[in-house]
N, C-alpha and C positions, 0 to 999 in steps of 0.2 A: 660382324656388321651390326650396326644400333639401327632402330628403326627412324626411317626421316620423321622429323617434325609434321607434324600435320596428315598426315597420309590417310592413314586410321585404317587400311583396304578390310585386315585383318577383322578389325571393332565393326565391321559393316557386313561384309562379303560371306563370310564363313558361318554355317550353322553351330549353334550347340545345342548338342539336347540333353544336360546335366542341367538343372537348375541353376542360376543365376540369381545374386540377391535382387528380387524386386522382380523377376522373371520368372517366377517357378517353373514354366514350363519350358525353360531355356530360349534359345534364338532363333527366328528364322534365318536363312539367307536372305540376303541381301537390305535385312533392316537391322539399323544403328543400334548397339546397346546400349541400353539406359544409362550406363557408366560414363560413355564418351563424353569429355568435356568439352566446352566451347571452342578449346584449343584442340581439339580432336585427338586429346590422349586420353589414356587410360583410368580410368577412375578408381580401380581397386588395385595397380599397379603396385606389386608387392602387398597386398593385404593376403590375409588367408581363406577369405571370401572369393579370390579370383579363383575362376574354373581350372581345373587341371588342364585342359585344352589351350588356353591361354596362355596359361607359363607354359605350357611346352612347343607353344607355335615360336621358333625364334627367327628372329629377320635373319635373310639370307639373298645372296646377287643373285640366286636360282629364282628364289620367289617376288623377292621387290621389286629387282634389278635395276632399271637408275631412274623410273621416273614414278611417279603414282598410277598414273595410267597406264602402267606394264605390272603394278602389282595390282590394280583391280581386276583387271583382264586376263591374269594368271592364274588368281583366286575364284576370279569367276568361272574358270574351266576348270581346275580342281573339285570344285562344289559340285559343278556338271556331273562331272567322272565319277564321283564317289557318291553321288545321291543313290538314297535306297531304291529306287526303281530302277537303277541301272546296274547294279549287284546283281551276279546270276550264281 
């Protein structure tokens, strides 16, 4: 599956906390990274500056599934789930 045009859920939704160029202290959830274009892709897409989290998030009907609004909402309950305060 490719990711739909515009969506970005991923470039918004999900934490990192590896540095990011222009980020050092990587991502919160649910704020845009500085990369995302106007077109709401990917700005290091294929650079060797994109975070290992990144290239290894790949689209999928589990997590996108058909519309933007079912991959934010997906993303946003995964972040839930796996925040360090809910780790026991």
């Amino acid at each position: 599956m490719e990711c739909r045009p515009g969506c970005a859920a991923c470039c918004i939704i999900i934490s990192i906390s590896s540095p990011i160029p222009g980020m050092p202290k990587g991502k919160p959830a649910g704020t845009p990274c500085i990369h995302l274009t106007s077109e709401r892709r990917c700005g290091l897409f294929g650079q060797p500056e994109r975070p290992e989290v990144c290239g290894g998030l790949a689209a999928s009907l589990e997590m996108c599934g058909t519309s933007d609004d079912y991959a934010f909402a997906y993303l946003e309950e995964l972040e839930r789930l796996t925040a360090p305060d809910m780790q026991s």
